[in-house]
C-alpha positions in Angstrom: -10.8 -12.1 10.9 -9.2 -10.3 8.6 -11.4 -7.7 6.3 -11.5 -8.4 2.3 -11.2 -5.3 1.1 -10.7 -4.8 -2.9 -8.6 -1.4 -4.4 -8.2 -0.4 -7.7 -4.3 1.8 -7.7 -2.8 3.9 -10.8 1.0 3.9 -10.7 4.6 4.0 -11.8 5.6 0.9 -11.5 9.1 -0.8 -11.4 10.7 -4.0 -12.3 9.4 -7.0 -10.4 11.7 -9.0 -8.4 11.8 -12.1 -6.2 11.2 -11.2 -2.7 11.3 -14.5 0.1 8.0 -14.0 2.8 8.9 -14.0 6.1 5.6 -15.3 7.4 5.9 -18.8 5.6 8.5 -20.4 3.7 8.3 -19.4 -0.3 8.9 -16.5 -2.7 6.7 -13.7 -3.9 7.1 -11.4 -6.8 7.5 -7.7 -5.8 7.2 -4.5 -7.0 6.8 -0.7 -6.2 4.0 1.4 -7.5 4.8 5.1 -7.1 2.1 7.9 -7.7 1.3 11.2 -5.8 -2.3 9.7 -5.0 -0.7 7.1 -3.1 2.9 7.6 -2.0 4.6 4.6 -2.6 3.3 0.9 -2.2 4.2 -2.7 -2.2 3.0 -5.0 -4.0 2.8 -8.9 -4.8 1.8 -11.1 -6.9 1.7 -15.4 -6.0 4.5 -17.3 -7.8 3.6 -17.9 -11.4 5.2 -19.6 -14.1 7.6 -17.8 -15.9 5.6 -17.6 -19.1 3.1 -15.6 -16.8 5.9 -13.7 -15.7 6.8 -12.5 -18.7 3.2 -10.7 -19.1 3.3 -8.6 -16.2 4.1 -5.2 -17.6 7.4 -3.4 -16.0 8.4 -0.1 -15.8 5.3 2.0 -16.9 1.9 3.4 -15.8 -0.5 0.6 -14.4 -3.9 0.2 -13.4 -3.6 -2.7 -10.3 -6.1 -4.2 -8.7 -6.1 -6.0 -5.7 -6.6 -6.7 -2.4 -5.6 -5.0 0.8 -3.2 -7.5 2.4 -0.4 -6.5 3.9 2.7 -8.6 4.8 6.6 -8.7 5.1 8.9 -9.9 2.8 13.4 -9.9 3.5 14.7 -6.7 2.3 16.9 -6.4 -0.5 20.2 -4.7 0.9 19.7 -0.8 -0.3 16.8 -1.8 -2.7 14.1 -2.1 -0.4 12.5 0.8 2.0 12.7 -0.9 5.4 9.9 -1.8 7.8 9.8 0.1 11.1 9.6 -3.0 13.6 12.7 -5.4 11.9 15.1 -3.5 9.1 15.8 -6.5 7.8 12.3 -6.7 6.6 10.2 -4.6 4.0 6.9 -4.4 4.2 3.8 -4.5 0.9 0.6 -3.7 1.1 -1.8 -5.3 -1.9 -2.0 -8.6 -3.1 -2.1 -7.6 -6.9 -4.9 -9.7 -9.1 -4.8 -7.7 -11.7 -1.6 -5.3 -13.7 -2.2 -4.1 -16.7 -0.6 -0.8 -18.4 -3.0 1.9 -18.2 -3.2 5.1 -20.5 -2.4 8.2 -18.6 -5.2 10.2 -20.6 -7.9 7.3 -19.3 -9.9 9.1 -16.6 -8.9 8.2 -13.0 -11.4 6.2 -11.3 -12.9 7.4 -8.2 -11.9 6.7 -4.3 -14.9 5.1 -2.7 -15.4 5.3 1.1 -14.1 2.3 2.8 -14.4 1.3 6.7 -11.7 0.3 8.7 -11.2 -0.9 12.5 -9.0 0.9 15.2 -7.5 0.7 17.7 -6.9 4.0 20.4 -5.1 6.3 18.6 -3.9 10.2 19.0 -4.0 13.6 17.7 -1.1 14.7 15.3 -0.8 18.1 13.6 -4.2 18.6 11.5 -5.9 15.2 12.3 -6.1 11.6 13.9 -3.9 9.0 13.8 -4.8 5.5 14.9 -3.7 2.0 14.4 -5.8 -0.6 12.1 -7.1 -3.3 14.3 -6.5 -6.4 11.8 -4.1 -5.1 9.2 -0.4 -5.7 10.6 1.9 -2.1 10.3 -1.0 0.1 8.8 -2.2 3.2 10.3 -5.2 5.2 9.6 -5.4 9.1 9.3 -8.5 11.2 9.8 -9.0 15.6 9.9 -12.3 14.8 11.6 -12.8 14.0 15.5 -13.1 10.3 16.1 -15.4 10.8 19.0 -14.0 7.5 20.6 -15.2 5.3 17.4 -13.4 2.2 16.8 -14.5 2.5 13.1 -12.9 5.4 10.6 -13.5 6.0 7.3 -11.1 6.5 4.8 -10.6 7.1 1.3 -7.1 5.8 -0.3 -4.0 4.5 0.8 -1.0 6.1 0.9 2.9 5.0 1.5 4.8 7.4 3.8 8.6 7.5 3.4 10.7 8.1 6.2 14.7 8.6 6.0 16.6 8.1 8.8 20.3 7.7 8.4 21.3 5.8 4.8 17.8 3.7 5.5 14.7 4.6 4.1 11.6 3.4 6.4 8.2 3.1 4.7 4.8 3.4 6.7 1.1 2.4 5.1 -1.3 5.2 6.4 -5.0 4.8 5.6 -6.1 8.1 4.3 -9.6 9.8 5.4 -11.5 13.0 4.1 -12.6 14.7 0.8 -11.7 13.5 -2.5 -8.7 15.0 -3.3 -9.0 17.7 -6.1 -7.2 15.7 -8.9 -9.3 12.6 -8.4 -12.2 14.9 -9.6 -10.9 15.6 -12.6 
């Protein structure tokens, strides 16, 4: 089973744009969220009429909320950062319930410490890296010694870019630790 876990994300965000799942037959509305908390993510809202459409804010800061759900939609030729497993895929990461524009002087809400299920992972550089048990193509990253627990804590998510060639690959790495210093703030 598949953990329900609920995120609140601040963000650049682009335009939305019709995406086709490659799970089950039907369309999804994408976008990207960009902000240095968080790298850059994927997200989705469910096919709404287009009167609904026309309320989702584009091109702006944005408070989303949503849920953790990752899955794969067909890449837009040179739009789309590619998934690692199939480029002809790209992959998202939150089911978006909520978009609305957020002010940029509003304070930025806390990251609270969320659980997630591993699988073995290994040491890289200044931590540990480990693959999420029920969440398809998302790792999670630790400084501290797992001492063989299938259960890590982390703090935020965070979209890693990777460029290889004229492709960009994007990978969803679970972050652990301390708050970060401007989250304090």
């Amino acid at each position: 089973m598949t953990p329900e876990i609920t995120l609140t994300l601040l963000g650049h965000l682009s335009t939305w744009n019709v995406r086709m799942r490659t799970d089950t037959p039907g369309a999804l509305w994408v976008a990207w969220v960009r902000h240095a908390t968080h790298g850059l993510l994927g997200i989705y809202v469910l096919p709404k009429p287009a009167a609904m459409r026309a309320a989702l804010p584009e091109q702006t800061w944005v408070r989303i909320q949503g849920l953790l759900r990752p899955l794969t939609v067909v890449a837009r030729t040179d739009a789309d950062p590619r998934c690692e497993r199939d480029a002809a895929h790209t992959p998202l990461l939150v089911h978006a319930t909520s978009v609305i524009v957020w002010d940029r002087s509003a304070r930025l809400p806390a990251s609270d410490v969320r659980h997630v299920q591993v699988k073995a992972g290994r040491w890289i550089g200044g931590g540990y890296l480990a693959p999420t048990r029920h969440l398809a193509d998302v790792a999670c990253f630790t400084p501290t010694s797992p001492v063989n627990r299938a259960i890590l804590e982390w703090r935020r998510p965070y979209g890693v870019i990777t460029r290889v060639g004229t492709r960009r690959y994007l990978r969803y790495v679970l972050i652990g630790g301390a708050v970060p210093q401007e989250e304090r703030s």
